[in-house]
C-alpha positions as CSV (number, residue, x, y, z in Angstrom):
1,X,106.1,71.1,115.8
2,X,103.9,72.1,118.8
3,X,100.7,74.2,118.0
4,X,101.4,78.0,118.5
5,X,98.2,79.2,119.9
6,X,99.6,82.8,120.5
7,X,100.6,82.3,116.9
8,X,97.5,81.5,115.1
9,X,95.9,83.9,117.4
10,X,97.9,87.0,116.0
11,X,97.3,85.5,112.4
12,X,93.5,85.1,113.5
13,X,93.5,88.5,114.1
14,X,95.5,90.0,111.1
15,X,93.1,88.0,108.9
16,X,90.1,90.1,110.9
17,X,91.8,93.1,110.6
18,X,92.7,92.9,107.0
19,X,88.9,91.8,105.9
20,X,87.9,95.0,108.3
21,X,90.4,97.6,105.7
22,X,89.3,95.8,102.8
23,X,85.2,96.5,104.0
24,X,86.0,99.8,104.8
25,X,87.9,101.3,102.3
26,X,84.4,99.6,99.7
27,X,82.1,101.9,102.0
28,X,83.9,104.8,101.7
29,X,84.3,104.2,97.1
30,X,80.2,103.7,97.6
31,X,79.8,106.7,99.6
32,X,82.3,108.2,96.3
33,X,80.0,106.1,94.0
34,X,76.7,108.3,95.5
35,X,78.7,111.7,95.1
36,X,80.6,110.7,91.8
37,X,77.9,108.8,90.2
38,X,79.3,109.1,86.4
39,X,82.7,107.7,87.4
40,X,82.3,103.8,86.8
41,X,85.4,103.5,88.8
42,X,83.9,103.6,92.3
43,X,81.8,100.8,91.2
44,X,84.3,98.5,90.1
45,X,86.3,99.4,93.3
46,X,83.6,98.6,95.5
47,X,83.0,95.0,93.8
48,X,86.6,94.0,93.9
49,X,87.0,95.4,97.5
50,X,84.1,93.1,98.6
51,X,85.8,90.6,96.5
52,X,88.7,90.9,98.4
53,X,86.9,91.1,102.2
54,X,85.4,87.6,101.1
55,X,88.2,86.0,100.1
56,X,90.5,86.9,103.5
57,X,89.8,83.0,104.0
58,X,91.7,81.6,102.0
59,X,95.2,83.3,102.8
60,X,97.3,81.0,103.0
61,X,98.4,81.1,106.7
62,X,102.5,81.1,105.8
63,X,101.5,84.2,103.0
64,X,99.3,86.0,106.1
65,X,102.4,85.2,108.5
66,X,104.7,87.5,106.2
67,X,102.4,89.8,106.1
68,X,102.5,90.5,109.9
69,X,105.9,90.1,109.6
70,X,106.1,94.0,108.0
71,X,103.5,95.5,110.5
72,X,105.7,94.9,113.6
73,X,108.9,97.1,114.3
74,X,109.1,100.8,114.0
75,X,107.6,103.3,111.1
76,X,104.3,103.7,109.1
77,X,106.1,102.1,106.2
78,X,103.4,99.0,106.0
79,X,100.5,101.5,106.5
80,X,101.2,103.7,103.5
81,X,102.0,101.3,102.0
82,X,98.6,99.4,102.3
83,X,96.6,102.6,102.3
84,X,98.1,103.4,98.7
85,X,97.5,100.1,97.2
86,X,94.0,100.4,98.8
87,X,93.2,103.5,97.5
88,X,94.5,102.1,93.9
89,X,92.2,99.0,93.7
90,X,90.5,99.7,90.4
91,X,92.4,102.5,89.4
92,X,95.9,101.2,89.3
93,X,95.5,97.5,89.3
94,X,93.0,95.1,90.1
95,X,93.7,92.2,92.5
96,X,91.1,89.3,92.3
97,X,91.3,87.6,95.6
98,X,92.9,88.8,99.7
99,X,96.0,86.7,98.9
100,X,97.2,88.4,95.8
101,X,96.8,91.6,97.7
102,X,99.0,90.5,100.4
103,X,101.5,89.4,97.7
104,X,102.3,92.6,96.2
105,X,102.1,94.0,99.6
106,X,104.5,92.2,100.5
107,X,106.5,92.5,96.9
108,X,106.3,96.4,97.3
109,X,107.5,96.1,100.9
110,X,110.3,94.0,100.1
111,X,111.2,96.2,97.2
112,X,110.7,99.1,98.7
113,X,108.1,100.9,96.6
C-alpha cells in the first residue's frame, strides 16, 4: 500500500486541531476556576483537559482516521457533538487519555446521541 501523504497530512492536522480544542476549552475552565474558585470541578477539568492535549500522540492513526471521517459532509452534528462532551469533561465523565475521547466521540456519533 503506497504512502498517502495527502492522507497523513489531513490526519497530521486533525491531530493539531484536536490537541488545539482540548487546550482551549482547559483555559477557558481556569479562567472558570479564577471566577468559581469554590467549585473543585474547574480544577479537575483543567487537569484532565491538559491530560487529554498531551496525550493527542498517541491516537492511534486508524482511531484519528474515523474521527475525520464524521467532520466531513454537511451539518454541525460532529461540532455539538464535541463541544458537549467537551464542556462535560469532569462533570459528566472523565476520559483519561485523547484516544478514549475520540472513542465515545465516535460511539455517540455512531449512535446518534
Amino acid at each position: 500500500m503506497p504512502f498517502d501523504l495527502a492522507k497523513a497530512q489531513k490526519l497530521a492536522e486533525t491531530a493539531v486541531t484536536l490537541k488545539n480544542e482540548f487546550l482551549k476549552t482547559a483555559n477557558w475552565r481556569r479562567e472558570q476556576a479564577i471566577d468559581y474558585p469554590d467549585d473543585k470541578w474547574n480544577f479537575e477539568a483543567v487537569a484532565l483537559l491538559d491530560r487529554l492535549a498531551n496525550t493527542v500522540d498517541e491516537i492511534d492513526p486508524r482511531l484519528l482516521e474515523a474521527y475525520v471521517g464524521f467532520w466531513e459532509g454537511e451539518g454541525l452534528s460532529g461540532a455539538e457533538t464535541q463541544s458537549e462532551m467537551l464542556r462535560g469533561v469532569a462533570f459528566d465523565w472523565a476520559p483519561q487519555t485523547a484516544s478514549e475521547f475520540v472513542s465515545e466521540f465516535i460511539s455517540k456519533m455512531r449512535s446518534g446521541t
